[in-house]
N, CA, C and O of each residue as an XYZ file, in Angstrom:
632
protein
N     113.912    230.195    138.193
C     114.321    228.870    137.789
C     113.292    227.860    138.279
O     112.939    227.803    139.457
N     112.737    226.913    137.129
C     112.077    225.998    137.586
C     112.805    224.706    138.194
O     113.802    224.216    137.663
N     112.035    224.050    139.707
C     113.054    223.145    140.246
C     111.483    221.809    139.827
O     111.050    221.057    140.701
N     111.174    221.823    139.036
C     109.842    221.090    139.321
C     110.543    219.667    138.655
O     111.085    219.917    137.579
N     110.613    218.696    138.937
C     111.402    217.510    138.237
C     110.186    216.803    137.540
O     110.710    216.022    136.747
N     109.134    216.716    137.464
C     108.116    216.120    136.431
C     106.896    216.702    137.297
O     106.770    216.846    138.513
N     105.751    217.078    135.846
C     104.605    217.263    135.986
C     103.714    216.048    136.138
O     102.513    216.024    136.403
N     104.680    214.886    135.879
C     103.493    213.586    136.093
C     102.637    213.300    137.330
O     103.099    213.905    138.298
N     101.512    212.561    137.636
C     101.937    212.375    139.114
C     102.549    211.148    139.794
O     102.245    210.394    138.869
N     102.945    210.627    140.351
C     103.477    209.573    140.542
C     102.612    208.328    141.265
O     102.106    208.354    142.387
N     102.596    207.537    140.564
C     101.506    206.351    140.314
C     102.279    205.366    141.485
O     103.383    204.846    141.647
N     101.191    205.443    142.070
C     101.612    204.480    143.265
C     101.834    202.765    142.615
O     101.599    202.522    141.431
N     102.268    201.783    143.506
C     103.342    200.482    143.611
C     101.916    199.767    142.491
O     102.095    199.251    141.388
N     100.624    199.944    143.167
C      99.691    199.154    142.680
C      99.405    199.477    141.348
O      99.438    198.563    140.524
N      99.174    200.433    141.049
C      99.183    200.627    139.630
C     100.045    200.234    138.903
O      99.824    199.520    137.925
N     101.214    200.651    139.274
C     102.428    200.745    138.279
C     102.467    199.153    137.835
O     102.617    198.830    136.656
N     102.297    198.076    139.031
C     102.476    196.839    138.961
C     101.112    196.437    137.685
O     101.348    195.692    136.734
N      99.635    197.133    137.933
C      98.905    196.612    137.036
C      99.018    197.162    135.326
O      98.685    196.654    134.255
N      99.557    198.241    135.656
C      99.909    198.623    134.070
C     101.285    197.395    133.817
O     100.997    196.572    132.948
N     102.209    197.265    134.240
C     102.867    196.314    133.890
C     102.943    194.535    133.716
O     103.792    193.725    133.344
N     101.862    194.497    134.100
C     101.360    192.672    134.039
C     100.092    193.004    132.834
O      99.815    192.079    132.070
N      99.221    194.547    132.669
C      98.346    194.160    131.875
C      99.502    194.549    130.114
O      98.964    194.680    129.015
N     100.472    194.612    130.253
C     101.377    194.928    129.457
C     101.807    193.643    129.133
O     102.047    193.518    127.933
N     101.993    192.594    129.851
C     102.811    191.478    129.578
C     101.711    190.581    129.734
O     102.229    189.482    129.929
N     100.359    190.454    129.753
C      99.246    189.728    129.346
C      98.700    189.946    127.879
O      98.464    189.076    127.040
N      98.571    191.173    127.781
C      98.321    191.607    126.501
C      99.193    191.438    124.928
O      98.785    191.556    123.773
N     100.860    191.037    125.618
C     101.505    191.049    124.642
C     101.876    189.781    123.593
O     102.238    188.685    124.021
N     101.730    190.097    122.105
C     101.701    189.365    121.282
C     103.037    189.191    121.083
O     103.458    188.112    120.664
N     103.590    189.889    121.270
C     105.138    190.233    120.727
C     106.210    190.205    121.575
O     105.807    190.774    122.590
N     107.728    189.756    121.796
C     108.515    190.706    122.598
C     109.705    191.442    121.657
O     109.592    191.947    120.540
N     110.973    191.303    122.590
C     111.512    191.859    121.423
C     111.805    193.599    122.088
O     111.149    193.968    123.063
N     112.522    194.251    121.632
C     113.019    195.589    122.216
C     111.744    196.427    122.483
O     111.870    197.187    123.444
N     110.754    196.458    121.964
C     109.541    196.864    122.059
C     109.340    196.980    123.251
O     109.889    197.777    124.012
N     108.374    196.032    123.549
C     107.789    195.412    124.617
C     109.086    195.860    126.033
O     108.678    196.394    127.065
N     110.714    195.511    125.817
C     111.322    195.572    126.841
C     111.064    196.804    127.139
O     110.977    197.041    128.344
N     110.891    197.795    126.306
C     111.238    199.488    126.851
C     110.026    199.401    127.227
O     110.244    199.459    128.437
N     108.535    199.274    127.120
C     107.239    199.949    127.523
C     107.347    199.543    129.019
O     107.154    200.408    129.873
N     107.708    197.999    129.450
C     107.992    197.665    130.777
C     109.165    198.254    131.577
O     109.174    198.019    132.785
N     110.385    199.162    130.926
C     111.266    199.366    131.685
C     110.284    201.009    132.314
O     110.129    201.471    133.444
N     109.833    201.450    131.001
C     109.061    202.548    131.267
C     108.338    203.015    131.967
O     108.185    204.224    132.137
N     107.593    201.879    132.656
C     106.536    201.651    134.177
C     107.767    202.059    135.383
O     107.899    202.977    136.193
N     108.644    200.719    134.969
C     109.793    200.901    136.132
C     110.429    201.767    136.446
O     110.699    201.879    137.642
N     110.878    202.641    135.577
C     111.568    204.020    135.598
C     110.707    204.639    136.291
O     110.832    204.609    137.516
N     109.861    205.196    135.825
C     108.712    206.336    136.500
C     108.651    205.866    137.715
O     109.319    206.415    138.592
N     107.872    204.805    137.996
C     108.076    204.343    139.720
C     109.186    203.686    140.721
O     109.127    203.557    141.944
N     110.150    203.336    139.867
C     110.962    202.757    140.668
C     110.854    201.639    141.127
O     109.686    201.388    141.423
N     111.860    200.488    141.413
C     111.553    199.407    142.267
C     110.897    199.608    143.281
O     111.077    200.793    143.564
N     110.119    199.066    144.132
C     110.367    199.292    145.595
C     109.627    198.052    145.959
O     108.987    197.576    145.021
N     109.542    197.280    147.330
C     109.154    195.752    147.572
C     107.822    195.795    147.640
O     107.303    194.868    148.262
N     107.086    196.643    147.159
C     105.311    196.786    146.823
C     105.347    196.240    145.704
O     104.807    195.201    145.324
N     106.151    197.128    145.046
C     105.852    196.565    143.394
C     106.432    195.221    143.023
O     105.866    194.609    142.117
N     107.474    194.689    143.597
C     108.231    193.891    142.902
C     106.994    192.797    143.943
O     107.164    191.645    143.544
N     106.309    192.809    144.641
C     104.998    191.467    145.464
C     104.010    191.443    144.634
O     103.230    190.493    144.558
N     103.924    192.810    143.706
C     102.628    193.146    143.179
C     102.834    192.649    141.717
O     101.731    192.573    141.177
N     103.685    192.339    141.011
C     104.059    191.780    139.498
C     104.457    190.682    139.608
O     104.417    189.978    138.599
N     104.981    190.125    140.846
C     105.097    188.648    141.269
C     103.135    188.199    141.570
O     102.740    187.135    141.095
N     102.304    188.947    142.214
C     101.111    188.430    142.339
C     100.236    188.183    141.258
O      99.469    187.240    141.065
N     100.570    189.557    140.340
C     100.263    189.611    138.661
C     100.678    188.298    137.988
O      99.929    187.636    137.269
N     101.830    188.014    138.263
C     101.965    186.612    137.090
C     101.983    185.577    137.539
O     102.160    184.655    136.743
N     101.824    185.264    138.906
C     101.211    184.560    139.187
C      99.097    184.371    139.036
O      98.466    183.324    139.179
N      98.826    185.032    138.886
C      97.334    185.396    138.160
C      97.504    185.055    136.528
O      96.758    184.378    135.821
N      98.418    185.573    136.265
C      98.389    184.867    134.586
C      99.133    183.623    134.817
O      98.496    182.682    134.343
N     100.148    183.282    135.318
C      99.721    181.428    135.449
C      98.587    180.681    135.953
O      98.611    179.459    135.801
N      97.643    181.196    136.501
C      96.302    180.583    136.822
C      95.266    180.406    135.643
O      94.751    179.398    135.160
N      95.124    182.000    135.302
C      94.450    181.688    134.203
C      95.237    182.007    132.525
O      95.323    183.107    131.979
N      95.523    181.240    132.216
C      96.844    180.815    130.930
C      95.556    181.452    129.723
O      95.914    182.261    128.867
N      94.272    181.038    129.785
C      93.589    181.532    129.054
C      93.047    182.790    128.208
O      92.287    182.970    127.257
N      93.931    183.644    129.155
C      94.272    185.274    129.237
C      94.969    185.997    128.679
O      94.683    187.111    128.240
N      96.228    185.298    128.622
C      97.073    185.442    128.070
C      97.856    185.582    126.659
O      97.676    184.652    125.873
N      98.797    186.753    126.201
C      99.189    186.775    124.902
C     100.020    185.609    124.879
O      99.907    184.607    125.585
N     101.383    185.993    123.449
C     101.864    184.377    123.156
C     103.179    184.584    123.876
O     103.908    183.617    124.093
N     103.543    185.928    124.290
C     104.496    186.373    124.935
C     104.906    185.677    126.267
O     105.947    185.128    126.627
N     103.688    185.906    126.874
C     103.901    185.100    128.522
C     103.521    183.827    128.278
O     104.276    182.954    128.706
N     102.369    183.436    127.596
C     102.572    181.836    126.725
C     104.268    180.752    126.600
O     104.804    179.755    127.084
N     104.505    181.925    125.522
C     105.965    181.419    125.857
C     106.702    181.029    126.476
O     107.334    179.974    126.419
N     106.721    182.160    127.427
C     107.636    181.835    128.158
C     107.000    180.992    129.797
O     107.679    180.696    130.780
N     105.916    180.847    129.642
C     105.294    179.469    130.310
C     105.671    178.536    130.160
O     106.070    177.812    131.072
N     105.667    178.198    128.775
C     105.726    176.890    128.340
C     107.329    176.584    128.584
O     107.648    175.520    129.113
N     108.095    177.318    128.279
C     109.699    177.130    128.553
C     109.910    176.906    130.133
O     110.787    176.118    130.488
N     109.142    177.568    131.077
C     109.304    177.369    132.378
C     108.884    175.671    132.825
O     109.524    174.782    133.386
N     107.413    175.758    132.237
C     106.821    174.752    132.664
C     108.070    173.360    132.261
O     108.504    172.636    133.156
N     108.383    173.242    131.157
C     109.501    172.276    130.730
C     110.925    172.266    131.214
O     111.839    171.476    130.980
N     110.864    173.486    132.040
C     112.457    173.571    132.738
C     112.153    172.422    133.864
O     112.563    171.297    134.154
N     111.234    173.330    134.307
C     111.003    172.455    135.765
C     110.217    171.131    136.012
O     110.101    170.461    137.038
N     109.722    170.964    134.782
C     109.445    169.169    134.393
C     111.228    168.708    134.353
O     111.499    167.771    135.105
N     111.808    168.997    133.955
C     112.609    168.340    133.426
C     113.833    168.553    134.633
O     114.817    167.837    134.447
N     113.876    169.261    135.590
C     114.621    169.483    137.082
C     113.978    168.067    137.522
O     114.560    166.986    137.439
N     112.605    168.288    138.029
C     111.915    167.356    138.492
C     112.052    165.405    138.328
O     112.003    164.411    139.053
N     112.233    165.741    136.976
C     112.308    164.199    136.373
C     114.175    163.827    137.090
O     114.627    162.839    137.668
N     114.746    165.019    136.720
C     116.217    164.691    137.009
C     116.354    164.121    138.517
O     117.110    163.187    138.787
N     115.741    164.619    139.240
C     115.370    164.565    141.058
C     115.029    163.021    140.708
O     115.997    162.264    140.781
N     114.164    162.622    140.451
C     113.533    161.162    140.078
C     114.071    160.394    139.688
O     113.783    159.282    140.129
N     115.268    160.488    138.547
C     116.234    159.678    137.939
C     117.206    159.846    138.363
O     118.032    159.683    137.464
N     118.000    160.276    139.914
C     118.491    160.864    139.943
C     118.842    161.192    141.727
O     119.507    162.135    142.157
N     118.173    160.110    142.533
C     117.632    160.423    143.961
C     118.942    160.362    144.652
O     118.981    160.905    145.756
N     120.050    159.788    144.197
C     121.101    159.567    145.354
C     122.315    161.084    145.216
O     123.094    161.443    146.099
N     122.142    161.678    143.952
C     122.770    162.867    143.464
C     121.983    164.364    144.070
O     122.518    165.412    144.431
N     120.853    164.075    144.027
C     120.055    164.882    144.569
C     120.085    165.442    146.298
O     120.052    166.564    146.802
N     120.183    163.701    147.010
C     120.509    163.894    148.376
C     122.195    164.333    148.774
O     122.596    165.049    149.692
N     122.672    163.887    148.121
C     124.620    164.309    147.841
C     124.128    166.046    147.443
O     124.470    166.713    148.419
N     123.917    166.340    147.103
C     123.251    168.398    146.713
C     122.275    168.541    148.105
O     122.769    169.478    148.732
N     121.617    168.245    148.525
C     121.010    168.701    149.994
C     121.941    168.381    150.948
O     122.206    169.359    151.647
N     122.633    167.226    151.292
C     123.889    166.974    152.422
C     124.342    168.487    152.321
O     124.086    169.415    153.088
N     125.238    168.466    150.919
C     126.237    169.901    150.863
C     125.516    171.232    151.246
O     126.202    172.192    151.597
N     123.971    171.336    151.183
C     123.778    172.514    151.444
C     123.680    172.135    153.023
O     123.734    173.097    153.790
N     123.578    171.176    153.447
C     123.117    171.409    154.788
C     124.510    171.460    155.790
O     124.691    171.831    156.950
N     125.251    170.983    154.899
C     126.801    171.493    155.777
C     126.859    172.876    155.682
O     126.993    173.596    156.671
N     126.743    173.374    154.300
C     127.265    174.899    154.576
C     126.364    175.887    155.234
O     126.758    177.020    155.513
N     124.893    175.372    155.538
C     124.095    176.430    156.678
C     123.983    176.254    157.661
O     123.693    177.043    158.560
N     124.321    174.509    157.715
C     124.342    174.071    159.712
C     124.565    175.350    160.458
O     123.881    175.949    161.288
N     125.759    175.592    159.896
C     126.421    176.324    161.304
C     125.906    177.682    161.492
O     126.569    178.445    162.195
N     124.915    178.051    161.010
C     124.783    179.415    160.842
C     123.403    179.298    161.628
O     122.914    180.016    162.501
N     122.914    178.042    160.959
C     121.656    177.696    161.870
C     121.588    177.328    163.423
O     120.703    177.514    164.259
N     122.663    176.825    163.487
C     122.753    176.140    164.853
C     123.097    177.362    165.666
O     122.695    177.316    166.829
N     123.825    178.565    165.265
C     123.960    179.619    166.090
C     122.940    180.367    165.922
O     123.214    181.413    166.510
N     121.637    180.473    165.336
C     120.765    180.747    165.081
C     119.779    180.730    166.131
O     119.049    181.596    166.613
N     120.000    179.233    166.399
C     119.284    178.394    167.556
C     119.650    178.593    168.924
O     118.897    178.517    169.894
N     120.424    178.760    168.920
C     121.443    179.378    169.978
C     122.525    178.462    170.957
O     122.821    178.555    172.148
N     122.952    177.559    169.892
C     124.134    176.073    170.191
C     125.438    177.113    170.110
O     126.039    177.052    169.037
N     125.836    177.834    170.859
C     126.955    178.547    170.771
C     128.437    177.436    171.278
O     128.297    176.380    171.896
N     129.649    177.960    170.870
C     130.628    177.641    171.395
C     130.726    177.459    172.803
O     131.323    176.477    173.243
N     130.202    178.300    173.558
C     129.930    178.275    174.911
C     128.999    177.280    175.952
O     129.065    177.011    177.152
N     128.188    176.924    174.942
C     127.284    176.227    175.448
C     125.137    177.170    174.951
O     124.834    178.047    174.143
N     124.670    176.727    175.485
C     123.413    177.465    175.049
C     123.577    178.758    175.208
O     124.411    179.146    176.026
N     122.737    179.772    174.385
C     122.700    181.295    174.626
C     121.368    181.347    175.540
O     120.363    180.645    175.655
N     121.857    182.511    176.122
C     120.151    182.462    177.047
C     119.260    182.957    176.101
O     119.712    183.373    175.035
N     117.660    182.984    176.398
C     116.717    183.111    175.777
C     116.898    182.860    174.220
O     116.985    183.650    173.280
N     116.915    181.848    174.269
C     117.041    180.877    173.152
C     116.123    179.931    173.086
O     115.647    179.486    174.131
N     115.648    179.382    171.642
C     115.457    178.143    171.898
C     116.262    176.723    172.212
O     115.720    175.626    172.343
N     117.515    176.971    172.292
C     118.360    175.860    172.764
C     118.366    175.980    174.493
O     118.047    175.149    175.344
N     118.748    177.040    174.586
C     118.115    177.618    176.377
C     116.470    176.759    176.842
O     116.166    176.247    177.919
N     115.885    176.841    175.919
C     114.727    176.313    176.075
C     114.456    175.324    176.121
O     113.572    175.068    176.939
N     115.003    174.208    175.329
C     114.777    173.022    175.149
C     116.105    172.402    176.265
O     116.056    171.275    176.757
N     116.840    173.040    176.428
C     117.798    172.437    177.580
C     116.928    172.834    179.081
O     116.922    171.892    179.874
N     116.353    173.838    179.460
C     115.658    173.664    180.613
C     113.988    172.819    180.259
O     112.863    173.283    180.448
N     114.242    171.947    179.898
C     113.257    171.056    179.613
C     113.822    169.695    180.079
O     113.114    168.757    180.444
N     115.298    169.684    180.024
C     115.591    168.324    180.848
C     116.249    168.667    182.160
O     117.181    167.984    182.584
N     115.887    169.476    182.663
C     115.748    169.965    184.247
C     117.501    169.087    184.597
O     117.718    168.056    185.233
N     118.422    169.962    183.921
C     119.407    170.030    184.370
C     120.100    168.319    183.966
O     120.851    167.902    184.847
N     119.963    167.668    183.138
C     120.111    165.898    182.745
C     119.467    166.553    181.348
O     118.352    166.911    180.971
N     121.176    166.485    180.658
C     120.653    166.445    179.467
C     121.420    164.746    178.921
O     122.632    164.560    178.803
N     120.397    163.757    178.678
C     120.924    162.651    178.719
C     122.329    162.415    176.868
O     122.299    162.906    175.739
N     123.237    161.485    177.543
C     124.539    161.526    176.640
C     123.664    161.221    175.083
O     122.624    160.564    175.112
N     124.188    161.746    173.827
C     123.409    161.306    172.907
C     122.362    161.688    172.455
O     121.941    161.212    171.400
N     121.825    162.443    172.997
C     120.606    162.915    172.995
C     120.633    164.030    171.015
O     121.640    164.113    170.311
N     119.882    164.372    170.827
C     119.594    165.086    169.586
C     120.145    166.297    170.127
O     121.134    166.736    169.539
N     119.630    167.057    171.324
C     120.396    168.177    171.547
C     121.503    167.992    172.165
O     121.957    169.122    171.981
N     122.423    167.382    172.843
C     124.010    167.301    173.090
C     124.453    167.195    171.878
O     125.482    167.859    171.744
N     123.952    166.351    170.405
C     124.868    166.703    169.299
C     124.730    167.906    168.672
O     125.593    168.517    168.042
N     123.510    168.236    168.897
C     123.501    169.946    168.503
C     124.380    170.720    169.207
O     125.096    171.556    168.655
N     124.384    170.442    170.758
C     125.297    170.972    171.039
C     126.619    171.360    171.196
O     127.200    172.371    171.588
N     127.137    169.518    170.490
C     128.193    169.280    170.534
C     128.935    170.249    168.749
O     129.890    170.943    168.399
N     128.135    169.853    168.384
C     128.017    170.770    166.811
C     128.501    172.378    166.978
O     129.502    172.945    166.540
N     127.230    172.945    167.901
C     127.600    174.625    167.770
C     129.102    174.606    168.566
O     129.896    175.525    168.363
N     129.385    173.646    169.357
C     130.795    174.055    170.048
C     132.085    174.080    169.022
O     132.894    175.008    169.029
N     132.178    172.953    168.146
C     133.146    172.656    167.014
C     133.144    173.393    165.499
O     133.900    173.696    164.575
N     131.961    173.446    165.858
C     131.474    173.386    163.976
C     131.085    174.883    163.170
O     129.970    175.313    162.875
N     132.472    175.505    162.933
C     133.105    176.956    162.653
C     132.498    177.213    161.207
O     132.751    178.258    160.608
């Protein structure tokens, strides 16, 4: 019984990534075509975080030079490029809605950050940077200070 699972050989992260960007530089077309020849790279090699740095570095190289390029990644340039003109402009027309969307994110990671930092319920964690910056006021950490509300933060703020 043969146990041999393919005679191919298996094309390491770098290749696989350049056959698949010179696939999506080259292409005039998309469309079911085009999706299978690229799933086809992927199959044979598999994801893995080589490849997926190495087709992110690839198209980023064809956004540099646009000149290179089929009408395929053209395309879908041009749709990007106008998404994010048009995010951008919204940010601009748009500055007090924008900071109301950063407030909210910064409530919901404070706290994850601040224990991060090491503002525990308890008070500082050792070897921390909150440990750190509290033996910096040699025992007087004055009322008010940026770190007592940090600290006062990691004690409350669940």
């Amino acid at each position: 019984m043969d146990c041999t699972l393919t005679s191919q050989p298996v094309r390491s992260a770098h290749d696989a990534a350049g056959e698949f960007i010179d696939i999506l530089r080259t292409a005039e077309k998309g469309g079911e075509s085009l999706e299978r020849r690229l799933r086809n790279i992927i199959t044979v090699n598999s994801w893995t975080e080589d490849l997926a740095k190495y087709i992110l570095q690839g198209v980023e190289y064809l956004v540099q030079h646009r000149d290179t390029i089929g009408q395929v990644v053209r395309d879908a340039m041009d749709k990007a490029i106008e998404v994010a003109e048009s995010t951008f402009q919204f940010a601009k027309d748009h500055p007090v809605f924008v900071t109301i969307i950063a407030i909210g994110i910064l409530v919901l990671v404070s706290p994850w950050v601040l224990e991060a930092l090491g503002f525990s319920e308890l008070g500082p964690v050792a070897d921390t940077f909150a440990a750190f910056w509290q033996a910096h006021y040699a025992g007087y950490v004055p009322k008010g200070s940026l770190f007592s509300s940090f600290q006062q933060l990691g004690m409350v703020w669940k």
